[in-house]
C-alpha positions in Angstrom: -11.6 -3.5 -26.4 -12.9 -0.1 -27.4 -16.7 0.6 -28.4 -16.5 2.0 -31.9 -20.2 3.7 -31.6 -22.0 5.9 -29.5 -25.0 3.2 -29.4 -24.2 -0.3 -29.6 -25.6 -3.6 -28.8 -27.7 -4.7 -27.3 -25.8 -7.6 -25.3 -27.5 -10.4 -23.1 -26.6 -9.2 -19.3 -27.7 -11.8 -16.7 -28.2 -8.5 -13.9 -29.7 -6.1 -16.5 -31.4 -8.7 -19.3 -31.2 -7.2 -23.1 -28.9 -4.0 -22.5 -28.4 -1.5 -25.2 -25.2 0.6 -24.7 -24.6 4.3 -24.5 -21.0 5.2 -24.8 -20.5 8.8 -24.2 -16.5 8.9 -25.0 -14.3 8.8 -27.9 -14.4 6.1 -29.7 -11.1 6.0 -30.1 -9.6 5.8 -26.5 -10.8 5.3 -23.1 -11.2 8.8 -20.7 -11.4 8.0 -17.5 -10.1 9.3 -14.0 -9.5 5.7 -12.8 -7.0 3.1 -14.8 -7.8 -0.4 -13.4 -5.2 -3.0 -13.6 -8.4 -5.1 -14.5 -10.0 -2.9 -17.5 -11.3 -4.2 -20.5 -10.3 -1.0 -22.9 -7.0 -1.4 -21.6 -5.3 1.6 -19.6 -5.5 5.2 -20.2 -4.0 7.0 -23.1 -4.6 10.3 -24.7 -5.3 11.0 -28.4 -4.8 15.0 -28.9 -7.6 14.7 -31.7 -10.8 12.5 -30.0 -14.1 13.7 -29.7 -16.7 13.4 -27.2 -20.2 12.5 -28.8 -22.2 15.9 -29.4 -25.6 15.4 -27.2 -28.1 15.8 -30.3 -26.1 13.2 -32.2 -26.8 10.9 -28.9 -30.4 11.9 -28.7 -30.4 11.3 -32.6 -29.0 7.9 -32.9 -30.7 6.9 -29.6 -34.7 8.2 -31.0 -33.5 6.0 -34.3 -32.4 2.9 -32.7 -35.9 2.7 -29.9 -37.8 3.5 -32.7 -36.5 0.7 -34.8 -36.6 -2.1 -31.9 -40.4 -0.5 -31.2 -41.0 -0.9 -34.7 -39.6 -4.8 -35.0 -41.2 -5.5 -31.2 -37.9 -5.9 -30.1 -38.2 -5.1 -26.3 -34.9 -3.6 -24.3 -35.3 -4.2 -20.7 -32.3 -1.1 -19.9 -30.3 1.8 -21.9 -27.2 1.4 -20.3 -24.8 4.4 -20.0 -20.8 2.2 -20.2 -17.9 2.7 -22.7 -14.6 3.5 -23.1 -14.0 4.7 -19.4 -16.1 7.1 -17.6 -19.4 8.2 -18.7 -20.1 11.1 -16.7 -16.8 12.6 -17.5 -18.8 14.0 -20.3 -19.8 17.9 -20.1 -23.3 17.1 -20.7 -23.5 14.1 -18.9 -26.4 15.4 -16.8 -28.4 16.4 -20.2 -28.3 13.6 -21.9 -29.2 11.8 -18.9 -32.5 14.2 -19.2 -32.6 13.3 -23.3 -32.4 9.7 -22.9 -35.2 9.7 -20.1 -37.3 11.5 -22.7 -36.8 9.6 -25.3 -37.5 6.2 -23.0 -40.7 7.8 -21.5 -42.4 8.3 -25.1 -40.7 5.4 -26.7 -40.1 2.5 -24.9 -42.0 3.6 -21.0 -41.0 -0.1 -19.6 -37.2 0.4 -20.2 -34.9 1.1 -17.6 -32.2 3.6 -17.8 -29.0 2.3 -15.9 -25.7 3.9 -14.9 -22.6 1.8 -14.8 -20.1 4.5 -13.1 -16.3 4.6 -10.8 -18.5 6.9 -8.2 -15.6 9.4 -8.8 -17.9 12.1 -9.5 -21.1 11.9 -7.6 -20.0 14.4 -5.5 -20.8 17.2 -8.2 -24.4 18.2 -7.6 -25.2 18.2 -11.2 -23.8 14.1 -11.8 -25.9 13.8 -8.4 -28.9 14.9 -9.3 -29.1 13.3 -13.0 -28.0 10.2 -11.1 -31.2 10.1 -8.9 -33.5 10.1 -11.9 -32.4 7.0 -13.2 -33.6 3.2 -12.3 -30.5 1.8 -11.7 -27.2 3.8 -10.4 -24.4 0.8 -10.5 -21.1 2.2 -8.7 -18.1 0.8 -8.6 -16.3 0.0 -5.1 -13.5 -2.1 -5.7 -12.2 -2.4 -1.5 -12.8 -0.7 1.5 -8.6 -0.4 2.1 -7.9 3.2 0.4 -4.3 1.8 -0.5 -5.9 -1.3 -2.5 -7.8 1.0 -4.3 -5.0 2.9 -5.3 -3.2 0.0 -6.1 -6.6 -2.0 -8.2 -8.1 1.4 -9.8 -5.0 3.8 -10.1 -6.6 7.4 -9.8 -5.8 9.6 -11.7 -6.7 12.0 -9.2 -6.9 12.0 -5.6 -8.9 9.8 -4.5 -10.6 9.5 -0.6 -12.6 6.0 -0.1 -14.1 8.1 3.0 -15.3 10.9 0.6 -16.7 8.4 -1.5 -18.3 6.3 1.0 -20.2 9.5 2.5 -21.3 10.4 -1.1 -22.5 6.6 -1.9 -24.8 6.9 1.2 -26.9 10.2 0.1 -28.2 7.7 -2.5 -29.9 6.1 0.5 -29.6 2.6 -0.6 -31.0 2.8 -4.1 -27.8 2.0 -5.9 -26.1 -1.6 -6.4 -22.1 -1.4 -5.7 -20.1 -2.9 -7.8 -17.3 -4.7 -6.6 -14.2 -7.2 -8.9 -13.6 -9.2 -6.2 -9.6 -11.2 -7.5 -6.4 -12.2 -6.1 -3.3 -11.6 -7.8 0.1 -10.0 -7.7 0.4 -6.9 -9.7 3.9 -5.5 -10.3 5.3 -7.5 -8.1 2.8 -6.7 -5.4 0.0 -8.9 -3.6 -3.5 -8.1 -4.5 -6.4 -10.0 -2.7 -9.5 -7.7 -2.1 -11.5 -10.9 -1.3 
């Protein structure tokens, strides 16, 4: 399942209450560095002719659709950054981070901003640093056995759980890992991260 707009929702989440999404990707495919056996837009495949979301038309839509909730007394509890893969894969990930917090500061002060991420790139200082202004980083950890992440998540780069576990803690504890916990075979294989 794809997200066909840049803003959509919001959805009930039990964790994050009344969510309104941010999908920083085409909307036409999924971009991301990981391809999980376990995705819900399916596994990676390139279109030579999608488009990443320009940041004003982000900032645009995003001012339009607070204002309208503010303006019905609709409250939002988070804007959460998800989508059709990765969201800060995009270029200007760390911008519109900055743009959204605006926006939620004269708008809607009481709304979180939340992160929904593969932890891939934390390790750049610029994801790293828009990261720490947020409410709530959510990062993705599907095992602590490198070869059943490679097996659950599929890189498509090099991956190092112990890179990524030294990068997880300069967040010093304020992040929530997120972790599918299943059993299953896959390709003939034995998955149980349990």
């Amino acid at each position: 399942m794809l997200f066909n707009k840049i803003i959509f929702g919001p959805v009930k989440s039990r964790r994050l209450g009344t969510s309104l999404g941010v999908n920083l990707l085409p909307d036409d495919c999924k971009l991301c560095n990981f391809n999980c056996i376990y995705c819900e837009c399916g596994f990676n495949f390139t279109k030579p002719d999608s488009h990443l979301p320009q940041r004003d038309d982000v900032k645009r839509i995003l001012k339009e659709t607070l204002t309208d909730f503010n303006r019905k007394n609709e409250h939002i509890d988070t804007i959460t950054f998800a989508g059709n893969g990765e969201p800060t894969m995009h270029p200007q990930f760390a911008e519109i981070i900055d743009d959204v917090i605006e926006l939620r500061n004269s708008i809607c002060p009481t709304t979180k901003v939340s992160v929904l991420s593969n932890a891939t790139l934390i390790n750049k200082p610029k994801i790293f640093d828009a990261l720490q202004k947020i409410d709530n980083n959510i990062l993705k950890l599907d095992s602590g056995i490198e070869d059943t992440i490679n097996l659950i998540n599929q890189p498509v780069t090099k991956f190092s759980l112990e890179r990524t576990i030294e990068h997880l803690r300069q967040f010093k504890g304020e992040l929530t890992v997120q972790t599918l916990f299943f059993r299953g075979k896959y390709k003939g294989v034995e998955i149980d991260n349990t």
